[in-house]
ZABATI-599441 format. One record per residue (C-alpha): residue in one letter; y, x, z. Coordinates in pm, 1 decimal, always signed. Layout:
# ZABATI-599441
(A,(Y,X,Z))
...
This chain:
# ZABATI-599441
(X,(+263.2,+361.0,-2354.9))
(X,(+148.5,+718.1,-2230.3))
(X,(+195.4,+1029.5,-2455.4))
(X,(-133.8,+1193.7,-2499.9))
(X,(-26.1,+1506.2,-2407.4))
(X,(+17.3,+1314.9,-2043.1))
(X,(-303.0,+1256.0,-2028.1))
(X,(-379.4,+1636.8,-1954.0))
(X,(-126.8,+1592.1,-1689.3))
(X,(-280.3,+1430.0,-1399.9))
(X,(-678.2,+1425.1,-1498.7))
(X,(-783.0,+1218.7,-1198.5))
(X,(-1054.7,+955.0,-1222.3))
(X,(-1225.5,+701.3,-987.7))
(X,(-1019.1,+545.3,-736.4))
(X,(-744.2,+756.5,-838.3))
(X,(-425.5,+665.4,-1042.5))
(X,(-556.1,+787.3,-1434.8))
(X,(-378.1,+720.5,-1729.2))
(X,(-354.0,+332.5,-1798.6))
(X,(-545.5,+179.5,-2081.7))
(X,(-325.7,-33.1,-2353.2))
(X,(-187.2,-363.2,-2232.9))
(X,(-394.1,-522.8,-2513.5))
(X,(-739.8,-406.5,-2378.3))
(X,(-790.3,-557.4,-2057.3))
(X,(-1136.7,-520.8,-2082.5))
(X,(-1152.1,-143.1,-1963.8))
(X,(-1016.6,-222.8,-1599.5))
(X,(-1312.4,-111.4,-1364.0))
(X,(-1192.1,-380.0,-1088.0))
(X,(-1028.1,-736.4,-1152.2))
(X,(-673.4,-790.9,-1292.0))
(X,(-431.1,-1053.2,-1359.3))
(X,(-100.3,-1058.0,-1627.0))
(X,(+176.3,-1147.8,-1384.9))
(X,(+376.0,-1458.7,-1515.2))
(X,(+671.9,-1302.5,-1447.8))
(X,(+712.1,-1013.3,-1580.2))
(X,(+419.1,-1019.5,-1851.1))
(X,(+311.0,-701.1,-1673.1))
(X,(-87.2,-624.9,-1661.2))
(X,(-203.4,-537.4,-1271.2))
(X,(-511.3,-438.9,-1141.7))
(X,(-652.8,-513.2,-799.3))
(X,(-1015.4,-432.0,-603.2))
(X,(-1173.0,-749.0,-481.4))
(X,(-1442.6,-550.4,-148.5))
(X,(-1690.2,-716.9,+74.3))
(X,(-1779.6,-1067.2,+172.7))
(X,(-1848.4,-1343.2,-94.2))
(X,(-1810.7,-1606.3,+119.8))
(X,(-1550.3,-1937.4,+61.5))
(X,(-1455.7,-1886.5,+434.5))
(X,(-1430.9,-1546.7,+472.5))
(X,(-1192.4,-1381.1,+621.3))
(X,(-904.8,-1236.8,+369.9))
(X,(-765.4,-911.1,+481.6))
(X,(-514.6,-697.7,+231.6))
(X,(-493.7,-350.8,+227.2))
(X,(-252.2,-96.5,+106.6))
(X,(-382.8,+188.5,-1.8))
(X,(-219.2,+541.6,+94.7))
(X,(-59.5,+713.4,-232.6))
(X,(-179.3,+843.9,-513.3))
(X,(-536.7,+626.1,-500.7))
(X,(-557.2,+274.8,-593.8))
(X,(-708.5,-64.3,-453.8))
(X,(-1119.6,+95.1,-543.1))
(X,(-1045.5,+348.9,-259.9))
(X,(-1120.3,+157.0,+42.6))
(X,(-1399.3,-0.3,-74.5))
(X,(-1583.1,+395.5,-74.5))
(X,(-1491.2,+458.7,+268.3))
(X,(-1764.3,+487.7,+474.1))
(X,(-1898.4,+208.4,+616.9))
(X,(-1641.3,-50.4,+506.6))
(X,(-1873.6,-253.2,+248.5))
(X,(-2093.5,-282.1,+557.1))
(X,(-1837.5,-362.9,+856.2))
(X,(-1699.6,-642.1,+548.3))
(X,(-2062.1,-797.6,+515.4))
(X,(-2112.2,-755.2,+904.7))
(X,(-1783.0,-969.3,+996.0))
(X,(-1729.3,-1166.5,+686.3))
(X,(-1444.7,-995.4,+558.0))
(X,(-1327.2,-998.6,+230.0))
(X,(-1093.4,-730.1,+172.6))
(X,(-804.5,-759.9,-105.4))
(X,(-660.6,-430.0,-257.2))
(X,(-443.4,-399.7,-504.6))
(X,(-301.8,-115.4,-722.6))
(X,(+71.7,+5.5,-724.2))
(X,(+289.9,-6.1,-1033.8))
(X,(+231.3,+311.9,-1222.5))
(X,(-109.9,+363.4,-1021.4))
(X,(-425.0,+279.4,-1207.2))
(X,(-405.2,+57.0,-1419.1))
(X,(-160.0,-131.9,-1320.3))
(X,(+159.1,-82.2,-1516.6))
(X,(+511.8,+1.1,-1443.7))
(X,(+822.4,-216.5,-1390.1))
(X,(+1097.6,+56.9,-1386.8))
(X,(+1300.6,+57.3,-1091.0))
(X,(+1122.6,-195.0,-892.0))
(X,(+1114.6,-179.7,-512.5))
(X,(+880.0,-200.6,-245.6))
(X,(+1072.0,-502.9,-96.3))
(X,(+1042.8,-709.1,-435.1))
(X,(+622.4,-595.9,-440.5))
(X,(+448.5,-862.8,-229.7))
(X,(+648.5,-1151.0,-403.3))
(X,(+627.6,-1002.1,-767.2))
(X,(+231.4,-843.4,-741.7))
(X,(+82.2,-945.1,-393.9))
(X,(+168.7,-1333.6,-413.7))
(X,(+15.5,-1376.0,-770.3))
(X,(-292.8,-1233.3,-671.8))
(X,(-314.6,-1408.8,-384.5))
(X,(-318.0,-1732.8,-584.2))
(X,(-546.2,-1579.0,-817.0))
(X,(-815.9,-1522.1,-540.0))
(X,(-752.2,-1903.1,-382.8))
(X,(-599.4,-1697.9,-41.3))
(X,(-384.6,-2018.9,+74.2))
(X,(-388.2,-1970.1,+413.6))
(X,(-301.3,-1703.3,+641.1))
(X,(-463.2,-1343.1,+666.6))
(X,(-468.3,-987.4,+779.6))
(X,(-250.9,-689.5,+604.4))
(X,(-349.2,-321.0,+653.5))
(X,(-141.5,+3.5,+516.0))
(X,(-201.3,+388.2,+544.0))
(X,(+9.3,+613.8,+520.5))
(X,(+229.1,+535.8,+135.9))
(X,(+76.0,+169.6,+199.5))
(X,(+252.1,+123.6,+488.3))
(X,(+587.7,+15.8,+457.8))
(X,(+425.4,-194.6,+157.1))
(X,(+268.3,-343.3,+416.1))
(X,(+559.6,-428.9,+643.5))
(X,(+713.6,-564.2,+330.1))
(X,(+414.7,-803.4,+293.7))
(X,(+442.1,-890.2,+672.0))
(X,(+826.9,-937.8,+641.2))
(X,(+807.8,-1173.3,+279.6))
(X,(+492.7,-1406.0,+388.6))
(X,(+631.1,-1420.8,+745.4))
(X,(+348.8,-1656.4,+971.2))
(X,(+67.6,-1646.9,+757.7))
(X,(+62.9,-1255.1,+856.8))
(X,(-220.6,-1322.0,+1164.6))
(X,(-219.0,-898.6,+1241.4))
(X,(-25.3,-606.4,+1097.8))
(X,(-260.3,-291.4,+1101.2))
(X,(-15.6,+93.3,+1017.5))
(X,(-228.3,+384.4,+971.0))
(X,(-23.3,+705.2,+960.0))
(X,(+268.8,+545.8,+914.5))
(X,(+636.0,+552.0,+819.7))
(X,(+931.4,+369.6,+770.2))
(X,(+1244.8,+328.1,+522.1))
(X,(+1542.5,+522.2,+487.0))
(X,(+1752.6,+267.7,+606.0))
(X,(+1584.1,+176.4,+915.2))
(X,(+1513.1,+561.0,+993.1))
(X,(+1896.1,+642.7,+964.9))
(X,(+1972.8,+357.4,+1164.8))
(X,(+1775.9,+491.3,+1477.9))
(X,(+1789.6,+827.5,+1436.2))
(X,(+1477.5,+949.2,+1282.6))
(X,(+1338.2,+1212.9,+1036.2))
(X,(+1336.6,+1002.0,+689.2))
(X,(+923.5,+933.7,+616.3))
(X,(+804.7,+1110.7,+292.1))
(X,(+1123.8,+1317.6,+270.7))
(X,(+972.3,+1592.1,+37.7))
(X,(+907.3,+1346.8,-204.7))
(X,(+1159.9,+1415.7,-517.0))
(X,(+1239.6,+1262.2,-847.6))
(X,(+1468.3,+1469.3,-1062.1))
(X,(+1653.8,+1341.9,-1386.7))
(X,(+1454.3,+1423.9,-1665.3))
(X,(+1142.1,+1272.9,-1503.3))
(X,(+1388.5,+949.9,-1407.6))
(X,(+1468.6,+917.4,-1764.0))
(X,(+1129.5,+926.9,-1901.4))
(X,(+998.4,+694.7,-1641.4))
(X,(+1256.0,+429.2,-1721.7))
(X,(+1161.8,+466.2,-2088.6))
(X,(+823.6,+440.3,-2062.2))
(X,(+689.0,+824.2,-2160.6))
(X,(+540.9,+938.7,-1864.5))
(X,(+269.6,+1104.2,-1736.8))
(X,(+65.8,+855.3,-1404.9))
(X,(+215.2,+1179.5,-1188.2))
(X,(+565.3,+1137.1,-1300.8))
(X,(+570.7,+730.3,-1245.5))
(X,(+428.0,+787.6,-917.9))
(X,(+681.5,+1046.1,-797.4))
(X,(+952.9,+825.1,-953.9))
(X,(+877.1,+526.0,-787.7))
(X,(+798.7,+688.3,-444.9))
(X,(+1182.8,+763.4,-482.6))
(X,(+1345.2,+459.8,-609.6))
(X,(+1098.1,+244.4,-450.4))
(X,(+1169.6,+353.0,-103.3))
(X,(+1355.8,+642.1,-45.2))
(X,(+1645.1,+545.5,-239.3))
(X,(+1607.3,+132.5,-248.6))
(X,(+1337.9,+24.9,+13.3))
(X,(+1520.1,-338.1,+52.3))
(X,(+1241.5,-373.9,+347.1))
(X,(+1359.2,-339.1,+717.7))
(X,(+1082.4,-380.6,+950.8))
(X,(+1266.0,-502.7,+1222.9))
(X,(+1343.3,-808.7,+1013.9))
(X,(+933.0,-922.9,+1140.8))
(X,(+1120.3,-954.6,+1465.0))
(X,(+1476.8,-1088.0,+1318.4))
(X,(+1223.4,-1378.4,+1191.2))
(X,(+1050.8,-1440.3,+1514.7))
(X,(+750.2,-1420.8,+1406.6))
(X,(+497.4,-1320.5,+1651.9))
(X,(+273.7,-1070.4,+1460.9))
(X,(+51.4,-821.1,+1655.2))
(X,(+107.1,-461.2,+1504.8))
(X,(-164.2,-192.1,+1557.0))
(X,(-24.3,+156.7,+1506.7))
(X,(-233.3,+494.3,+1456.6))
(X,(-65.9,+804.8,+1385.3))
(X,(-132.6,+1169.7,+1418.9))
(X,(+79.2,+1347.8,+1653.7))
(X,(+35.2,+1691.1,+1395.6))
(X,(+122.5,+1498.0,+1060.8))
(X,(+278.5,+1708.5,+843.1))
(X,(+364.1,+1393.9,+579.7))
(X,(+419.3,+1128.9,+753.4))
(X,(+643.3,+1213.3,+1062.5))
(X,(+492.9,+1115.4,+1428.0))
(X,(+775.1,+988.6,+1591.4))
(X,(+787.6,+704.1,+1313.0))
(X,(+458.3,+576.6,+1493.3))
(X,(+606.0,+653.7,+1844.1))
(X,(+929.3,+441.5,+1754.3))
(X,(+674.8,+156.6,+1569.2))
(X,(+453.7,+130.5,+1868.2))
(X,(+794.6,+124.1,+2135.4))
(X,(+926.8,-136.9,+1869.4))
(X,(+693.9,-369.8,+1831.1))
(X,(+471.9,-339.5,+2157.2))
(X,(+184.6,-239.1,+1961.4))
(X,(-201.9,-136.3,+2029.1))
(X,(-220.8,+246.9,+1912.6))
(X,(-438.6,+550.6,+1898.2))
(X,(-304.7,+956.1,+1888.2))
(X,(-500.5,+1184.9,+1666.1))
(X,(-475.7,+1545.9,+1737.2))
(X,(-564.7,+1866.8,+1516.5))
(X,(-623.5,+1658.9,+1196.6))
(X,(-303.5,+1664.0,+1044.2))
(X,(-256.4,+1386.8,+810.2))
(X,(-511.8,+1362.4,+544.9))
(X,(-790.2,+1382.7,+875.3))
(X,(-590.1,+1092.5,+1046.7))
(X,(-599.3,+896.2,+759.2))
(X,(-938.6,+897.0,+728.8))
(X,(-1135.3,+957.1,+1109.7))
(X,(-1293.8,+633.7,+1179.6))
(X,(-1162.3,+382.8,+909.4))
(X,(-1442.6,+104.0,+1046.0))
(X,(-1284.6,+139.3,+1406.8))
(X,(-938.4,+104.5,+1257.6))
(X,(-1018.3,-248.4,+1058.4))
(X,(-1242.7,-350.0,+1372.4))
(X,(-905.8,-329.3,+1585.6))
(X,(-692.6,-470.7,+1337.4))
(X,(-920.2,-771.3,+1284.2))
(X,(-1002.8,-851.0,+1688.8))
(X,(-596.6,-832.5,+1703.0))
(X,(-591.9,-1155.8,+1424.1))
């Protein structure tokens, strides 16, 4: 449950993470949502674009601090979706939203504990596209290292990578002024916390401190996925040379932005950026 002097905390509304609504009331959730049969926890997900039976399923991660309504407002997405028959899949992080917390989860364990029920939810059986920006990126590789094959394109937008794998080649760690201290730890774990604290916590334990996702592992599996990287060579978040060492890595299409820093990167051209991710499927 949320204290209600949290709610004063982090005001947001729309596609932004606001204060959850009570487990038992369903009901408010502006997008679609499913009780995980794990877990019993309540997560919400955006459903954009195509109606179809055989349209074309691509997931997206959405950057931090906004949930899975946020792509769907872009402009020009609905449109590109109806134009190509794309129906696009976004969910909502743990502690973002509505969806609620599972204290000290990992973005490793997210595609098999949130991602894969949802999936089945929506009748996605086959294979599809993933697409993260910037905080929804290494959720992303995580999706394309758990579902392996059925992962036709990987699409990183502003991206970064895990502690682990930036240590192991020797790179600036993604996100690094992210912090969690103890106080905000504790409450998290207990459940009193404001949406800004269980977002800050679980940037930390979720990757900084425990990723359990190593990108290189898409490779370790042989599986042949084509990666399209974009990253801004003046991002002050998100450091560039995490998208120079992606695009080296993997062989990758990519595109440089310039004097946009890394809010303009990770919006400029959105429709161009799903247009190369799906002619790459």
């Amino acid at each position: 449950m949320v204290n209600a002097d949290d709610k004063a905390v982090y005001p947001y509304t729309g596609f932004f993470a606001i204060t959850p609504p009570a487990p038992s009331d369903p009901s408010t959730i502006g997008g679609k949502w499913i009780r995980l049969p794990s877990d019993g926890r309540l997560v919400e997900y955006f459903v954009h674009g195509s109606t179809k039976t055989d349209a074309a399923i691509l997931v997206d991660c959405p950057g931090g601090g906004c949930t899975g309504e946020l792509v769907g407002k872009l402009p020009g997405v609905a449109e590109w979706c109806e134009a190509h028959n794309v129906k696009i899949i976004s969910p909502s992080y743990p502690g973002f939203g509505y969806s609620e917390v599972r204290p000290g989860w990992t973005i490793g364990e997210w595609p098999k504990l949130d991602l894969e029920p949802i999936l089945e939810q929506e009748g996605v059986t086959d294979s599809f596209m993933v697409a993260g920006t910037s905080f929804g990126t290494p959720h992303a590789q995580a999706v394309a290292v758990y579902f392996g094959e059925r992962v036709k394109v990987l699409g990183l937008r502003v991206p970064y990578v895990g502690r682990h794998v930036s240590e192991d080649v020797g790179l600036p760690l993604g996100q690094a002024n992210m912090r969690c201290d103890a106080m905000h730890k504790e409450r998290y774990e207990s459940g009193r916390c404001s949406v800004r604290t269980r977002v800050a916590v679980h940037v930390c334990d979720g990757h900084s401190i425990r990723p359990q996702i190593d990108v290189r592992d898409i490779k370790k599996n042989k599986t042949n996925i084509p990666v399209i990287v974009w990253y801004a060579e003046d991002d002050e978040d998100c450091p560039p040379s995490h998208g120079v060492w992606l695009v080296e890595e993997f062989g990758g299409k990519s595109r440089l932005f310039s004097g946009l820093g890394h809010v303009g990167a990770v919006f400029v051209d959105h429709v161009k950026f799903l247009d190369e991710v799906r002619m790459a499927a």
